[in-house]
Structure formats: structure tokens, C-alpha cells
C-alpha positions in Angstrom: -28.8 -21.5 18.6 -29.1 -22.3 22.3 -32.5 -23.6 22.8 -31.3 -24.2 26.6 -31.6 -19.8 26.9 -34.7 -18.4 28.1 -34.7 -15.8 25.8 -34.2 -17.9 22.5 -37.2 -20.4 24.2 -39.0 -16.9 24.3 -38.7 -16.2 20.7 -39.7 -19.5 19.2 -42.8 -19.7 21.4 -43.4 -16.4 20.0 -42.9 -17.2 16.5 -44.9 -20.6 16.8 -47.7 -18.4 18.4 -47.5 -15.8 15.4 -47.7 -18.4 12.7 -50.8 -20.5 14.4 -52.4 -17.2 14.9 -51.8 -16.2 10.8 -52.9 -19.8 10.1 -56.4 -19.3 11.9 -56.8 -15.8 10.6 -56.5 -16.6 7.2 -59.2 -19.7 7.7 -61.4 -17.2 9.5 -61.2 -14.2 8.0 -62.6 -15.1 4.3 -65.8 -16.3 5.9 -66.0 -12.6 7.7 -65.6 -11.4 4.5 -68.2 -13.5 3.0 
């Protein structure tokens, strides 16, 4: 992989943002439930 390309930078940031965001959700979301 060429992490120098725009478009494969694009895709990991993505991916980073995606897991963060499924790591807070599934802190949050039980005490919504609760």
C-alpha cells in the first residue's frame, strides 16, 4: 500500500474514524439503554 496516495490516506482516516466512532457507541449506547 502507498500511504504517500491521497486516496489510500483517505481510506485509513476513514477507517480509524469508523472504529473510534464504534468504540464510543458501544460505551454510550448501553447506558441509553439503561
Amino acid at each position: 500500500m502507498n500511504f504517500n496516495d491521497k486516496k489510500t490516506r483517505r481510506i485509513i482516516s476513514i477507517v480509524v474514524l469508523v472504529v473510534i466512532v464504534a468504540m464510543v457507541a458501544t460505551m454510550i449506547i448501553p447506558y441509553m439503554m439503561a
